[in-house]
N, C-alpha and C positions, 0 to 999 in steps of 0.2 A: 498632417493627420486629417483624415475626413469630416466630413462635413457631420454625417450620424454618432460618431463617436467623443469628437466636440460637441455637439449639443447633448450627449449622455454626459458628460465631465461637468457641464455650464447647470443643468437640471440638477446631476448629484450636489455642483457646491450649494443651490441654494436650499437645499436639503439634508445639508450635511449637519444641523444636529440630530434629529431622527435616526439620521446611518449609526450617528457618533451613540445615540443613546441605546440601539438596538443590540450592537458590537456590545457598550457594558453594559447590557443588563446581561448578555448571553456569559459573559467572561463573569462577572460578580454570580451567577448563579452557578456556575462551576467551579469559582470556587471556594462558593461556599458547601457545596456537596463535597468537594475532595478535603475539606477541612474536617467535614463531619465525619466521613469516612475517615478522614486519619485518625481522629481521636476514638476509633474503634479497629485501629491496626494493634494489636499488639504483640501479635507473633514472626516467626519468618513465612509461616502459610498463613496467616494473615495479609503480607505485602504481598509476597508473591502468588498465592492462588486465591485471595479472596476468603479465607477461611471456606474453600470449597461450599459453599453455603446458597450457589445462585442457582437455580431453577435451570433444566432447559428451554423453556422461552426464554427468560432473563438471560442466560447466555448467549441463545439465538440471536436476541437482537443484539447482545452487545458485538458480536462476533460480526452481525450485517455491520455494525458501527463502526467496528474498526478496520472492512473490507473497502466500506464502501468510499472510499477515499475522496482527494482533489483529482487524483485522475481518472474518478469515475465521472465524477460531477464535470467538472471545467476540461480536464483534459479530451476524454472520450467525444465529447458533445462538440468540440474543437475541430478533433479529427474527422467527425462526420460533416462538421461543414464545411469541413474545406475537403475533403476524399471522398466525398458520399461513402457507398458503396465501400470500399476501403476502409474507410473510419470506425463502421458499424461491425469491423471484426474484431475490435477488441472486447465489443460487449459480448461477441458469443463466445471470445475467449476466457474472458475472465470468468462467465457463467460455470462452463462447461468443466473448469479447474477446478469447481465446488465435488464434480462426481468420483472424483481420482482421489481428494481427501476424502471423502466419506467411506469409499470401499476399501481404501487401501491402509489409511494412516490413523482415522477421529480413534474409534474406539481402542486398538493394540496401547496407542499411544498412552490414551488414558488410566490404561489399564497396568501399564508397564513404567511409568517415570513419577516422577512426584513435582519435578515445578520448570524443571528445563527439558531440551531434547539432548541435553548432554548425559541424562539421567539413564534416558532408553540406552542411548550409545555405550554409555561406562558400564553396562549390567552385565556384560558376560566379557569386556574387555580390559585392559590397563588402565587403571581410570587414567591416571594423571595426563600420558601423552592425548586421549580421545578426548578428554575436557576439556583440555587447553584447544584443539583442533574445534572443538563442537563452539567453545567461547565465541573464539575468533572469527569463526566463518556467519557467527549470527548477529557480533557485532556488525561486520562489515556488508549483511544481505541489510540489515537494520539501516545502516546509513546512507546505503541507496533510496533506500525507499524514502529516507527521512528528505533526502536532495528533492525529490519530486512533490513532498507536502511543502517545503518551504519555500518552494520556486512557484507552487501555486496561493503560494499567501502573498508573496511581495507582489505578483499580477494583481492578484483579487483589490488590496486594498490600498493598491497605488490608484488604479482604476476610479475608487470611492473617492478617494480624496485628492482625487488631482494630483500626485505627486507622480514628477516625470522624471525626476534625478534619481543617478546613480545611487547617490548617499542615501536618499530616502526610502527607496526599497531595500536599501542594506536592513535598512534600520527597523523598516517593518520585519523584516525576517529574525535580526536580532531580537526583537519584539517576539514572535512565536517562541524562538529558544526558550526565552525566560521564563515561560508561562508555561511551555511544559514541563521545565525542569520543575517549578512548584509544583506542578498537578502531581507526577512522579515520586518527588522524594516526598511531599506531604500525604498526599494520600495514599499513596502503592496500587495493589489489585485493586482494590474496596473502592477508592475512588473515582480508577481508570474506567472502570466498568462502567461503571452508573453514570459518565461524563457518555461514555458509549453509546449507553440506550438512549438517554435523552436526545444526541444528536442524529439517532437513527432514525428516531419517530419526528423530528426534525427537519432531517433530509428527505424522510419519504414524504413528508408532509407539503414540503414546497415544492418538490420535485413531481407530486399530483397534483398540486394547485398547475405550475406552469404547460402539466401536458395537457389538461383538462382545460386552461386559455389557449393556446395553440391550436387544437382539435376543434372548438367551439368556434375559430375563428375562421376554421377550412371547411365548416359543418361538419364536424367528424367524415367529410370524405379523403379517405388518406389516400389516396389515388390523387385527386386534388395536391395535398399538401407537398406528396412525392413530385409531383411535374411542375408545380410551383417551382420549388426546388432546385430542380434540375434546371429549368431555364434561366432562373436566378444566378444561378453558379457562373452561365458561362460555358459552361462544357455540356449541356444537352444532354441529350441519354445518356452518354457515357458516365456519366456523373454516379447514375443508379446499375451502371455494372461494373464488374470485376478490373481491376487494372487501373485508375487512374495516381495511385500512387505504386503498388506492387506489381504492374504488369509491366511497364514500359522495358523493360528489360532483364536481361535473366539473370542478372544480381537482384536487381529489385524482388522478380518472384522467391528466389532463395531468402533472400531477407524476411518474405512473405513468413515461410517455411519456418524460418527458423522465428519468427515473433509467435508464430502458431504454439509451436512445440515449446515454448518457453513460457505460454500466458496457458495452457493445460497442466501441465507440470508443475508450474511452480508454485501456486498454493500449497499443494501437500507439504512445500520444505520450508515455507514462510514460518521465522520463527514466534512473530508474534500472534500468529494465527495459532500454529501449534499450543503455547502456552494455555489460551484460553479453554481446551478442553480439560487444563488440572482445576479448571473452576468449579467443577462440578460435582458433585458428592459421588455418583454413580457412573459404569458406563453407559448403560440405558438412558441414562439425564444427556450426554457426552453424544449418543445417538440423535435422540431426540432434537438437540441446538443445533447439530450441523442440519436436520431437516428442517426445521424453523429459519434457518441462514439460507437456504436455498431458496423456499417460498418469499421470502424477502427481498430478496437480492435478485430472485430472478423477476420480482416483479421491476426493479427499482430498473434492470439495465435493459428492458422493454420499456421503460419511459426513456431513458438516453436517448434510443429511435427517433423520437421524436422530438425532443431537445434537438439535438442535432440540423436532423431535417427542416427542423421548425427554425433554427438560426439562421440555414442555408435560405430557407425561403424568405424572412423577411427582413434579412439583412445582407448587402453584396459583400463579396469576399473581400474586396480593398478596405471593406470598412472594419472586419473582421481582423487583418491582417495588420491594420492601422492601429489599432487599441495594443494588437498583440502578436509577434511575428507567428508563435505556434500554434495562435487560433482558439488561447486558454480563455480568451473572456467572452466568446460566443454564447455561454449560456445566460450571463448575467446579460447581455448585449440584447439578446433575444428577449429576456425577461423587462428590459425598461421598452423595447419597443411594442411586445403585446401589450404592455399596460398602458399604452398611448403612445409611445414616443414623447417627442421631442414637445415643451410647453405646457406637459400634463404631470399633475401630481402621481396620478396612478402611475404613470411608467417610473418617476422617481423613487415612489415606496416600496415598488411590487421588487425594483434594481438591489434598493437596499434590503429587503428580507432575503431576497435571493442571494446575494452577497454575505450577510449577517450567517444563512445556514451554511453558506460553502466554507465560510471563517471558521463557524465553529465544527464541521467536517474535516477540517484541515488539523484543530485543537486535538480533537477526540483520538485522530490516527496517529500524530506525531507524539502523545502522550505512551499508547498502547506500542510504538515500537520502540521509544527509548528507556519503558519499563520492559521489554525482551531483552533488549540487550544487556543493560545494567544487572538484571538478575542475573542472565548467564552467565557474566564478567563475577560478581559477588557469588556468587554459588556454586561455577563451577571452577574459574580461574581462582579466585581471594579462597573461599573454603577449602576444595577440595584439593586444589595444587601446592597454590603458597603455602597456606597452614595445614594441610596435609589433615582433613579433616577433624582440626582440634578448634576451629573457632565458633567458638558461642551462635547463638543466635541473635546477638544484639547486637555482637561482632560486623556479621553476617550482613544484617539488614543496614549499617552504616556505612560498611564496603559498597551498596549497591546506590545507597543515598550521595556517596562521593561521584562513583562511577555517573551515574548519569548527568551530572554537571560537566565533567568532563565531556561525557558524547554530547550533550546540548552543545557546546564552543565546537567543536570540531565540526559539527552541523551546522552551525549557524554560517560558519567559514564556509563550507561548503555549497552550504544553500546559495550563498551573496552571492556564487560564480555560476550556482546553473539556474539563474532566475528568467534567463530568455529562451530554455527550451521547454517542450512540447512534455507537461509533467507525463501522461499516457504512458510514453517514449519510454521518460526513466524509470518511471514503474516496471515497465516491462524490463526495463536490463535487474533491476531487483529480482523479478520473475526470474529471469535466466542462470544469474547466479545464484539464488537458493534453489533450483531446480537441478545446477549441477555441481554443485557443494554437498547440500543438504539431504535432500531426495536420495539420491543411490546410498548413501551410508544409511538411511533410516531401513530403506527396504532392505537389504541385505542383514542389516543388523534383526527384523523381525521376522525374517522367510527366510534365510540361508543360514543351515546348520554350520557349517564349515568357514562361514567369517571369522577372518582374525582382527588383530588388535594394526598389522602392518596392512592390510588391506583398507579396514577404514582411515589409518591419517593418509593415504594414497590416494584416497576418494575426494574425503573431504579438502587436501591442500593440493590435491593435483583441479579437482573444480570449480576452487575458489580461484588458483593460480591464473588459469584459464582464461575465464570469462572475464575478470578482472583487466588481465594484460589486453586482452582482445577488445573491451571497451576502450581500453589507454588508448591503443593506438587504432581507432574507428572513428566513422564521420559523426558519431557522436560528443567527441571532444576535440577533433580538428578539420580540419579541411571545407567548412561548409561556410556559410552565412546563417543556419542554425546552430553551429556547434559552439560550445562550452567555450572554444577561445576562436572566433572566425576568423580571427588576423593571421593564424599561423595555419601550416599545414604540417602534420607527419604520422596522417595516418595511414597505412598498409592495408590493414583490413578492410575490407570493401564495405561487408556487411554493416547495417546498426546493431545488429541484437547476433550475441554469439553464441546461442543455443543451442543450434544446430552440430559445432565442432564441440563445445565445452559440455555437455549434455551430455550425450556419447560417452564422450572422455572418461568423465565422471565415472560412471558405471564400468567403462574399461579398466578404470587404475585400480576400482577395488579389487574386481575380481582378478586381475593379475597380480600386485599389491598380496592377495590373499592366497593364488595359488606356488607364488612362489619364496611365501615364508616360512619358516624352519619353524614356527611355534605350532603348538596343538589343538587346535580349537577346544573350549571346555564345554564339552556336547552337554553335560550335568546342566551347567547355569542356562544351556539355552535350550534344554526340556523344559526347565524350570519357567524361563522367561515365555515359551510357548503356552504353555498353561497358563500363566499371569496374563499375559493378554489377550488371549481367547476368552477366558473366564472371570477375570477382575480377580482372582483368589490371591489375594496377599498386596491388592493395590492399597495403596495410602488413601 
């Protein structure tokens, strides 16, 4: 291990009750807010949307909260220090994914479901078969995404505490499971939210303190900071153009292609992005939050820039590479050397607050996807399949209370094995698969008169089917020295991100799925549903 990243470990231990204390006060005050808010859950729109009751700012930011992930913070900021150039595409990817939900999905959505996107789906089709389909595919977009927050916790807070062993990042990850399951089953929406915003104002908060040291340290000349940079790397100008990780050849560019088309896309089908627009009493409120999430968010992923670049420049890549093969702890890395480095209290405190918001960045998002899924599983699979719409609401909300103990263990297991790749990465295969799952059945379901009931589970399990098999066997989970098991090899697929063929697909199965089924489309329910979501008339 290097020399920079040893004296960050030797600084944090003799700092490490401050770290220890900042971690629980941020964990005791969340939750003590998801307590407060549980003891004001009392309904099933109470767990699942919040008793629609939150503003759109208050949703705005919670929605930046639950976007703005560990792979925006650690992963992104990762990728740019070690790709330049290359790295900085996932911020304008992620950005640009904000304008596809807003024109296509925030408001219809809002206007047309009541607490899942299984809701929209089941209005003009068979509920039972599209429920179970809408369930499934949000469990499973949900557990991706959950892989990349818990693969950026065991980084984050092995890094804090010295811990190099296998078992001890298991164990931090175990650690997260637990803590969302409480947030989840104790507080539901009411407390998801509110863990949201505070970690929004949070993250934007340290994430301008550090660009604001960074910039004052190059004289806000970023000309400067860029050729810093770049000569630091190693790699010289190429550093700041196009190609050092997607050009080198024409797989890589395709890869390119297809991470592009998967990190624009896939917001719109993210399901726990979706949910948060049933927060809101109106669609105009539902309007309102996704532009509030954009001014947010697109400030937050123009500080990345220079996280990034700022890592790049005052930190060498072996020392980056040293702490973390995927380059996840660059921002905190960056944040103890502006503060002094090596000797100085300031680099140790500025390491652990930077640390302290990315932990509980990592809380607030793993909280908000495994209440999507869990409500889906209880709402649309427990309610309206198994019990065929006769169970209670107290029923209801206890199914969802189990369910998400369940998806914590399953994640937790999951997390322990993808704790040495590049979160960004997996985020983005998340992207991919709700992008070609989720997306085509959503849009077809509110713009195509003529969708049937056999074209949406076409859609949704031919582009869950898809993307899934196509990560199984890609250098994402074999063949590499970053993959999920680097000892074996049997992957096929060239690509990392299968957006490119699964994406398509998607879209293909429905509309064939759709042209070549014997049932009748019922043109009445989707007049009906066309007027619901243009106009909000008859939304819950």
């Amino acid at each position: 291990m290097s020399q920079n990243v040893l004296l960050a470990a030797s600084e944090v231990t003799e700092h490490r009750p401050l770290i220890m204390s900042l971690f629980g006060l941020f964990v005791l005050a969340t939750l003590g807010i998801t307590v407060w808010a549980g003891r004001q859950t009392k309904s099933a729109a109470d767990f699942y949307a919040g008793g629609r009751q939150f503003t759109g700012f208050q949703n705005g930011l919670a929605i930046s909260g639950d976007y703005m992930s560990a792979a925006s913070f650690l992963g992104i900021a990762g990728a740019i220090a070690l790709f330049g150039y290359d790295g900085f595409l996932y911020s304008i990817g992620f950005l640009v994914a904000w304008l596809v939900a807003l024109l296509l999905v925030a408001e219809p959505l809002r206007n047309s479901g009541r607490f899942t996107m299984g809701d929209v789906l089941a209005y003009r089709m068979r509920q039972r078969p599209v429920r179970t389909a809408a369930g499934a595919s949000t469990i499973v977009v949900s557990i991706f995404y959950l892989l990349a927050q818990m693969a950026g916790a065991g980084v984050l807070v092995s890094l804090l505490l010295g811990i190099t062993t296998d078992a001890g990042k298991i164990g931090i990850v175990a650690l997260v499971g637990v803590l969302m399951i409480v947030y989840v089953t104790i507080g539901g929406m009411k407390g998801t939210t509110w863990v949201q915003m505070v970690k929004a104002v949070l993250l934007i908060g340290g994430t301008l303190l550090i660009t604001f040291l960074i910039l004052l340290k190059f004289n806000f000349n970023v000309s400067d900071l860029l050729g810093t940079a770049a000569s630091n790397s190693g790699k010289g100008s190429a550093f700041l153009e196009p190609g050092l990780k997607y050009g080198l050849t024409a797989t890589s560019k395709l890869d390119f292609i297809s991470l592009g088309i998967a990190l624009v896309l896939g917001t719109a089908g993210l399901p726990h992005i979706l949910i948060r627009f049933y927060t809101v009493p109106t669609a105009k409120a539902a309007r309102k939050s996704v532009n509030w999430a954009i001014g947010i968010i697109g400030a937050f992923y123009l500080m990345t820039i220079v996280l990034g670049f700022g890592a790049a420049a005052l930190l060498k890549p072996a020392d980056i590479i040293a702490s973390n093969k995927a380059g996840n702890t660059a921002a905190p890395l960056a944040a103890f050397e502006i503060g002094g480095g090596g000797g100085s209290a300031g680099g140790a405190i500025l390491l652990a607050v930077i640390s302290a918001v990315a932990f509980a960045t990592i809380l607030a998002v793993v909280a908000g996807l495994t209440l999507a899924s869990s409500s889906s599983f209880a709402h649309d699979i427990y309610a309206n399949v198994i019990r065929k719409g006769q169970a209670t609401e107290k029923e209801e909300v206890r199914a969802a209370r189990w369910a998400t103990v369940l998806i914590g263990v399953v994640s937790i297991a999951l997390g322990a094995m993808a704790r040495d790749l590049n979160v960004a990465g997996l985020v983005a295969l998340a992207f991919a698969v709700a992008a070609s799952a989720n997306l085509p059945t959503i849009l077809y379901s509110l713009f195509w008169k003529k969708f049937t009931t056999q074209g949406a589970l076409w859609s949704i399990y031919g582009g869950l089917a898809s993307s899934v098999l196509l990560v199984l066997f890609s250098p994402v989970v074999s063949g590499k020295p970053t993959s999920m098991f680097p000892g074996v090899d049997f992957h096929w697929f060239p690509l990392e991100n299968p957006g490119i063929i699964s994406i398509p697909l998607g879209f293909l199965l429905g509309w064939l799925g759709t042209v070549l089924s014997k049932e009748e489309p019922d043109t009445g329910k989707y007049a009906e549903l066309e007027v619901r979501s243009l106009t909000g008339t008859g939304a819950h």
